[in-house]
C-alpha positions, 0 to 999 in steps of 0.5 A: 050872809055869804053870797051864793051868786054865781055869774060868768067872767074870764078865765085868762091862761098864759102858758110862757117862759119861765123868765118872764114870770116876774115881769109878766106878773107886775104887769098883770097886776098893774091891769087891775087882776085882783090875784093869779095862779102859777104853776110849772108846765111842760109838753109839747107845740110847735117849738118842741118839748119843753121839760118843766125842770129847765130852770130858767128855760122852764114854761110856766102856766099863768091863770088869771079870773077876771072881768072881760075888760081886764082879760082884754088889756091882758090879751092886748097886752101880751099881744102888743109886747111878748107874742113877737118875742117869746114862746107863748100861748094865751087863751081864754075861756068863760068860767061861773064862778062863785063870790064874783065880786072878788073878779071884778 
């Protein structure tokens, strides 16, 4: 029988320089998040425009679900090593998710 529960856990998004993709994805990892979504990203803040076709000089979008204790070893994480060095943006929100066993 599926399970057809809902509850609430974390939507963790990283918007960040491409380079550091690979690190910060081992990273994550090893903080426990089961898996993660990447994609490309481009706009506008407070350094500027950033064109998602830069190679290496790209921003990426990092989105991990997860359990609050995960999301905040992430958050501490990224503000403990990257947020002094880097261009990036985190920020989290509350999602219902379906199957929440698999964000645990």
């Amino acid at each position: 029988m599926q399970n057809t529960e809902t509850a609430i856990r974390k939507v963790v998004t990283i918007v960040c320089e491409g380079a550091l993709e690979a690190t910060l994805l081992r990273e994550i990892e090893s903080l426990g998040a089961r898996g993660y979504t990447v994609t490309d990203a481009r706009g506008k803040g407070s350094r500027g425009r950033r064109d998602a076709t830069w190679g290496p000089h790209a921003n990426i979008r990092v989105e991990i679900v997860c359990g609050a204790q995960i999301a905040r070893a992430i958050i501490d994480l990224l503000r403990e090593r990257y947020y002094d060095n880097f261009s990036m943006i985190l920020f989290t929100v509350d999602a219902e998710v379906l199957r929440p066993e698999k964000f645990d």
